[in-house]
Rosetta silent file (secondary structure, phi, psi, omega in degrees, C-alpha in Angstrom):
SEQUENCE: XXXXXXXXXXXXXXXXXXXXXXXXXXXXXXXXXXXXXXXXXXXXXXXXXXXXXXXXXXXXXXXXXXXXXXXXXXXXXXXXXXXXXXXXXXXXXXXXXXXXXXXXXXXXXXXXXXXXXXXXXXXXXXXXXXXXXXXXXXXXXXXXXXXXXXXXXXXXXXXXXXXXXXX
SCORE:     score description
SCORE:     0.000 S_00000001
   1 L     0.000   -8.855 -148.660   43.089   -7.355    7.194 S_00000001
   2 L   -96.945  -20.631 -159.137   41.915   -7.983   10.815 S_00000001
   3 L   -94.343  -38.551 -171.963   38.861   -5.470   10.096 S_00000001
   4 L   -23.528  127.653  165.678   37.826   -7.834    6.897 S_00000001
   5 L  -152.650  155.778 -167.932   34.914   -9.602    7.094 S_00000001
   6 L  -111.119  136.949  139.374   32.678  -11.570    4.141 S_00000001
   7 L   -22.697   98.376  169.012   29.197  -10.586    3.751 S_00000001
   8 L   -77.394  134.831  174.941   26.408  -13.259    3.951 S_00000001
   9 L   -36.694  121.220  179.663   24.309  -13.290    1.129 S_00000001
  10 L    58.495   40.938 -171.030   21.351  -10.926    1.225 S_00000001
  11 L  -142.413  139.077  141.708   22.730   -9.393    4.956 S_00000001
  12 L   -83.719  161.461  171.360   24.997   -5.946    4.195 S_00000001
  13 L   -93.312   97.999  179.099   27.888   -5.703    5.330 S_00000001
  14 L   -68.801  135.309  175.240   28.157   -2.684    7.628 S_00000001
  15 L  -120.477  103.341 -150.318   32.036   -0.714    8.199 S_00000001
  16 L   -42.677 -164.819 -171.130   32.203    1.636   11.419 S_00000001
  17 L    48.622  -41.811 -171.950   32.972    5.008    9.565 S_00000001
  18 L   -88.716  144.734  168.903   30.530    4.920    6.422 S_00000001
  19 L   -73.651 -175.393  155.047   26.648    6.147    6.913 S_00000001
  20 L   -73.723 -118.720  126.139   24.126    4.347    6.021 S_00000001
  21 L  -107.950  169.383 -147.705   21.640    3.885    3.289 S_00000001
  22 E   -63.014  124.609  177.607   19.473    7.034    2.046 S_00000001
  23 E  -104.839  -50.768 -177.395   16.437    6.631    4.732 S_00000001
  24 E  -174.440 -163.270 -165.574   14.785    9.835    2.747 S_00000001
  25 E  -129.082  148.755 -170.732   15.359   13.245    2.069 S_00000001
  26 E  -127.561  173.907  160.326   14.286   16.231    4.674 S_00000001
  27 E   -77.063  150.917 -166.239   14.429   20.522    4.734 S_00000001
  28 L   -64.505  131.954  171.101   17.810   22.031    5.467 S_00000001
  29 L  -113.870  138.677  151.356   18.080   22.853    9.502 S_00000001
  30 L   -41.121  117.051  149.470   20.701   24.825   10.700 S_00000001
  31 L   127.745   34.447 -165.602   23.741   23.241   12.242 S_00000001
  32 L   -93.140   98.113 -174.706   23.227   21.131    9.168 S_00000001
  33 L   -64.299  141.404  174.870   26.488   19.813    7.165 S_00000001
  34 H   -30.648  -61.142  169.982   26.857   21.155    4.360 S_00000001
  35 H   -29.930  -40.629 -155.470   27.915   17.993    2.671 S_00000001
  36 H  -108.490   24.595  174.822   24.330   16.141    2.949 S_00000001
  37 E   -98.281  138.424 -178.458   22.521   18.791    1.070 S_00000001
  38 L   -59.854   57.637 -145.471   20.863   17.256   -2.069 S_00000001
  39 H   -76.814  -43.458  150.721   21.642   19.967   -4.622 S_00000001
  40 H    29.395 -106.908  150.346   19.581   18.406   -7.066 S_00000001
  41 H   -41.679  -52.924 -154.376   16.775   17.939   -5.361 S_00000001
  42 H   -70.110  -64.051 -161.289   17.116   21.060   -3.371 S_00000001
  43 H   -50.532  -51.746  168.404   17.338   23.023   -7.117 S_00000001
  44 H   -50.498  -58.101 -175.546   14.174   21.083   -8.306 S_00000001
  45 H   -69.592  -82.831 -105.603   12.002   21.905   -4.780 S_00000001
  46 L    55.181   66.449  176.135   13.660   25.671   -4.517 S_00000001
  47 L   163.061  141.379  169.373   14.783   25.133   -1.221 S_00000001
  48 L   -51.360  128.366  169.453   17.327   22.922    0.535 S_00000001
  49 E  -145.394  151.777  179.919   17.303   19.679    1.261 S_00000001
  50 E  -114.714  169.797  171.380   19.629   17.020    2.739 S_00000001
  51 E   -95.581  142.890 -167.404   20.090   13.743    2.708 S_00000001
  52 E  -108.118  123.226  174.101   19.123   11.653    6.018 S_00000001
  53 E   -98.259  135.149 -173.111   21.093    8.223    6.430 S_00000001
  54 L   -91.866    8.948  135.673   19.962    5.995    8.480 S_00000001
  55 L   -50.563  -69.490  172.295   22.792    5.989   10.438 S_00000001
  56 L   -39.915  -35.523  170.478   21.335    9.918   11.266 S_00000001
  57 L  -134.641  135.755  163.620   18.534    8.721   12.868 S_00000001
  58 L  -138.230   46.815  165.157   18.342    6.154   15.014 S_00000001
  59 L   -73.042  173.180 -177.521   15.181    6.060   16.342 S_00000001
  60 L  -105.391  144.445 -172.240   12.587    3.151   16.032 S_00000001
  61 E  -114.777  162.438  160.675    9.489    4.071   14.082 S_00000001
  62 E  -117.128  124.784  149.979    5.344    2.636   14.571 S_00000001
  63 E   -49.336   82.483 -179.377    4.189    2.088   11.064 S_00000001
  64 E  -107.681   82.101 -176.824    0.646    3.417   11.358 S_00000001
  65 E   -76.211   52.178  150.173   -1.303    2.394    8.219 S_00000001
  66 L  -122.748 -137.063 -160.121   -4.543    3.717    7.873 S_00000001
  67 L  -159.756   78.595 -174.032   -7.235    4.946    5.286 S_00000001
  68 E   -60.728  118.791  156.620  -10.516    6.928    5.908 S_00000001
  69 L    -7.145  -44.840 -151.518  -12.827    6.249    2.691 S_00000001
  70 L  -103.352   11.142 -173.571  -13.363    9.876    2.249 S_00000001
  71 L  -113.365  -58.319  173.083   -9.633   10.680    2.035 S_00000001
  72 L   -69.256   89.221  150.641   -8.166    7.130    0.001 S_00000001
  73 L  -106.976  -37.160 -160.778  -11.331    7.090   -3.022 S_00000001
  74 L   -62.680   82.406  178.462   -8.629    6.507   -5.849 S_00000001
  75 H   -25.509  -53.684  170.008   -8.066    2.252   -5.801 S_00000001
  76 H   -71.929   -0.989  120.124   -4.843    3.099   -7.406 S_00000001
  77 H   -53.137  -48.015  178.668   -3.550    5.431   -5.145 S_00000001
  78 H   -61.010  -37.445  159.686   -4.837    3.007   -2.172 S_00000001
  79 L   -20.098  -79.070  169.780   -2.902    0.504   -4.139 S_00000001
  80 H   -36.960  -66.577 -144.481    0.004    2.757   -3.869 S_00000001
  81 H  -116.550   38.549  146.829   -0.189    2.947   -0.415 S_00000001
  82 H   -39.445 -105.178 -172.521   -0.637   -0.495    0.024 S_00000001
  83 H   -51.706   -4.487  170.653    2.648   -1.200   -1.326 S_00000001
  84 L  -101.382  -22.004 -159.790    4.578    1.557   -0.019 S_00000001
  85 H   -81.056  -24.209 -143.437    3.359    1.227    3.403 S_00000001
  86 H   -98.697  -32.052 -172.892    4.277   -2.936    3.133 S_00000001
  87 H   -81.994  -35.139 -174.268    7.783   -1.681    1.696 S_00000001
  88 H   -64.448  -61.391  167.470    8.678    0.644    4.356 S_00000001
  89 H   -27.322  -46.005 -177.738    7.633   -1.644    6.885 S_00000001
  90 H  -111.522   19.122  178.488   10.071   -4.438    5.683 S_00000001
  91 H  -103.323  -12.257 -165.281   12.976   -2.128    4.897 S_00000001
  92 H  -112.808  -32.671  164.815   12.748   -0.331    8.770 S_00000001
  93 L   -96.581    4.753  164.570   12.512   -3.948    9.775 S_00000001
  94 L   -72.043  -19.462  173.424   15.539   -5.180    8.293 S_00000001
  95 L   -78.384  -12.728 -161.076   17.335   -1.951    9.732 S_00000001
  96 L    96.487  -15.662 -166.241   16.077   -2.858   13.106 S_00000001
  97 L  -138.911   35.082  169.398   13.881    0.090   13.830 S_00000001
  98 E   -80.804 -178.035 -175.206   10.811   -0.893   13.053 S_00000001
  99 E  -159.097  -34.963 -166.837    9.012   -0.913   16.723 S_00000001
 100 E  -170.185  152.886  166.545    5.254   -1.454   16.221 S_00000001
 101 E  -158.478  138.652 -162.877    2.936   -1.283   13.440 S_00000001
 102 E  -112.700  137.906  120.910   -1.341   -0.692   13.775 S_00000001
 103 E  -102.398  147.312  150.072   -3.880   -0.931   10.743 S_00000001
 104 L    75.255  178.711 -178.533   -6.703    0.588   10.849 S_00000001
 105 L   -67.079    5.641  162.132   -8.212    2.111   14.142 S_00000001
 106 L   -58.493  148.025 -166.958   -6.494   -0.822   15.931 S_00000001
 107 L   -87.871  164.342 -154.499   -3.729    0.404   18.659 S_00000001
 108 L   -96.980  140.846 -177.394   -0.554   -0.141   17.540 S_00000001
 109 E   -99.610  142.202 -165.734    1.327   -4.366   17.803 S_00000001
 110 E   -89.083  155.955 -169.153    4.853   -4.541   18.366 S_00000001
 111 L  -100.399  133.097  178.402    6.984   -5.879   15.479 S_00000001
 112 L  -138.874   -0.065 -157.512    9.505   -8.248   17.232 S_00000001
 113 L  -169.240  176.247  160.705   10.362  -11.019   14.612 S_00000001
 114 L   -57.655  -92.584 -174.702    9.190  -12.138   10.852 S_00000001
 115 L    10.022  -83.307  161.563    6.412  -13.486   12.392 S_00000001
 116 H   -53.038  -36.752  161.111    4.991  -10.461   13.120 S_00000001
 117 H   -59.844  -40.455  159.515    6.218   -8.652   10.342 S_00000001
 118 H   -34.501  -76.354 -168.165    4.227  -11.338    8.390 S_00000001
 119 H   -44.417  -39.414 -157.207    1.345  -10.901   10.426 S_00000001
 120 H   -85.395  -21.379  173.510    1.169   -7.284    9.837 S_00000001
 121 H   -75.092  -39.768  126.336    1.739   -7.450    5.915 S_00000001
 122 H    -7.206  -93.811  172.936   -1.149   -9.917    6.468 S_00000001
 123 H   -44.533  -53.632  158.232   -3.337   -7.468    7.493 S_00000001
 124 L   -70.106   17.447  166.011   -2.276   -4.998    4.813 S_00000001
 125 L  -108.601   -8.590  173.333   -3.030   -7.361    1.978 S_00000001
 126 L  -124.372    9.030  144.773   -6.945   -7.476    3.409 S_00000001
 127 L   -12.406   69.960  165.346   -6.737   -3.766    4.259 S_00000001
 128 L  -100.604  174.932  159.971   -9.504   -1.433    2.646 S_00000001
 129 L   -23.623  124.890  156.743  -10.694    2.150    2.983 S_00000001
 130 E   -81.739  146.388  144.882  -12.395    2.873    6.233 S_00000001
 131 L   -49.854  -58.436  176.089  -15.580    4.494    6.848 S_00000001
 132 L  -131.609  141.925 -164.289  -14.674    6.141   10.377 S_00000001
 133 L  -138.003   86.376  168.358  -10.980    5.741   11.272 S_00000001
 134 L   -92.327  100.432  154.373  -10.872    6.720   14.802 S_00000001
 135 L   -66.092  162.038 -161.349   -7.330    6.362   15.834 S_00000001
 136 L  -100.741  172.562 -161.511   -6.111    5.075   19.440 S_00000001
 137 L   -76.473  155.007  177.483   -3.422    7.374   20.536 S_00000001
 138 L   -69.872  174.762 -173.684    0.038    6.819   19.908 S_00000001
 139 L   -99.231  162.813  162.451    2.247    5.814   22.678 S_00000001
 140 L   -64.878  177.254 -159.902    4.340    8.846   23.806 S_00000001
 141 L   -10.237   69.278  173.374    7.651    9.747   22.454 S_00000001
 142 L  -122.756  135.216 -177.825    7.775    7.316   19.680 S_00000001
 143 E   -43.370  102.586  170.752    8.564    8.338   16.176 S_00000001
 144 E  -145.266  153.966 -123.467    5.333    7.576   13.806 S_00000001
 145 E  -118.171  112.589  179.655    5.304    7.136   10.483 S_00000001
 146 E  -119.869  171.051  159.626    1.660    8.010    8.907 S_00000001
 147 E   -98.644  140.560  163.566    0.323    8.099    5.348 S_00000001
 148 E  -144.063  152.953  176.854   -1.497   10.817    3.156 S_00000001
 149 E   -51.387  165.533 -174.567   -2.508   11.366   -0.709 S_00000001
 150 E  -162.136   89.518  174.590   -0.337   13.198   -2.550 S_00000001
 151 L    94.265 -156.390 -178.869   -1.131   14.687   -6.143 S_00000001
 152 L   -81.885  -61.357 -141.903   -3.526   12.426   -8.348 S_00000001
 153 L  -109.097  -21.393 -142.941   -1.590    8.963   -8.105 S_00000001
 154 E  -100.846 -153.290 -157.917    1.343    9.438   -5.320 S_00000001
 155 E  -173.229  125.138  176.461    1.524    8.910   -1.474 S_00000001
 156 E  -130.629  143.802  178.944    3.913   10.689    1.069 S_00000001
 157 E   -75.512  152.996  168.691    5.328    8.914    4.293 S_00000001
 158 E  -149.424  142.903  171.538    5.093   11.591    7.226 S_00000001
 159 E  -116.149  148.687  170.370    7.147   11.046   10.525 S_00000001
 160 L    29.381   42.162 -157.358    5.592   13.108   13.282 S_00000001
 161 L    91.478  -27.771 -155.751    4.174   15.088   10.839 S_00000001
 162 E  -112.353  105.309  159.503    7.103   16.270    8.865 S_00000001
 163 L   -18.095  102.580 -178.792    7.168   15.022    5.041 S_00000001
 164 L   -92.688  -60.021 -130.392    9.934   11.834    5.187 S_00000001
 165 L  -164.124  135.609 -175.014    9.308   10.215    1.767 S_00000001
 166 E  -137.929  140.574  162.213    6.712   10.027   -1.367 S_00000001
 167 L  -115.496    0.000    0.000    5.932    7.123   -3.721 S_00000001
């Protein structure tokens, strides 16, 4: 009873031992348990995949939202990744591990509070397609989270490259 603790309303309650919740789904690595593969999924792609907990990683990500014109033409697809970009954003900062987040060829502003999470959901709500999207370099070895089209309508999440998530 000593470990017991009540929950505040719209806060989880975290308990040492359990992971965390499903941060996305990645390809099977070696040294990989067994346990967290997705069979599912894995059966659908035709290839393994596990599930990543966010407990598994606990790096901090930069949100890096933008959208060259000649890559984003679909409005509904920009739409999408509008709203995917603005959900990730307030789900990594309720976890804590949000770190920074740029639109647009702007360098990237650190997330440190609502306030800034505002501000930057702010900026994505007046967000359109760029004409030249030079990005300013990332800072080194920090985790960052880009966007690309995906199919007619979807959007995929990329960390460093590597396929995290799709909407």
């Amino acid at each position: 009873m000593a470990s017991w603790r009540r929950a505040r309303p719209g806060h989880p309650l975290a308990r040492e031992g359990q992971s965390g919740d499903l941060l996305a789904l990645r390809d099977f690595r070696p040294g990989d348990s067994h346990r967290q593969i997705h069979w599912k999924a894995s059966a659908r792609l035709r290839h393994l995949v596990v599930r990543q907990f966010t407990a598994d990683s606990g790096e901090n990500f930069i949100l890096w939202l933008e959208a060259p014109a000649e890559i984003w033409r679909s409005a509904e697809q920009f739409e999408t990744l509008c709203s995917f970009a603005a959900t990730l954003a307030e789900d990594l900062f309720r976890q804590g591990r949000l770190e920074a987040a740029a639109v647009g060829a702007s360098g990237p502003v650190p997330v440190r509070g609502v306030r800034d999470l505002e501000a930057f959901l702010d900026r994505v709500a007046l967000f359109t397609p760029e004409t030249t999207a030079q990005r300013a370099p990332a800072p080194g070895g920090r985790k960052v989270l880009t966007f690309s089209p995906e199919g007619v309508k979807g959007v995929a999440a990329y960390v460093d490259g590597q396929r995290a998530a799709s909407a």
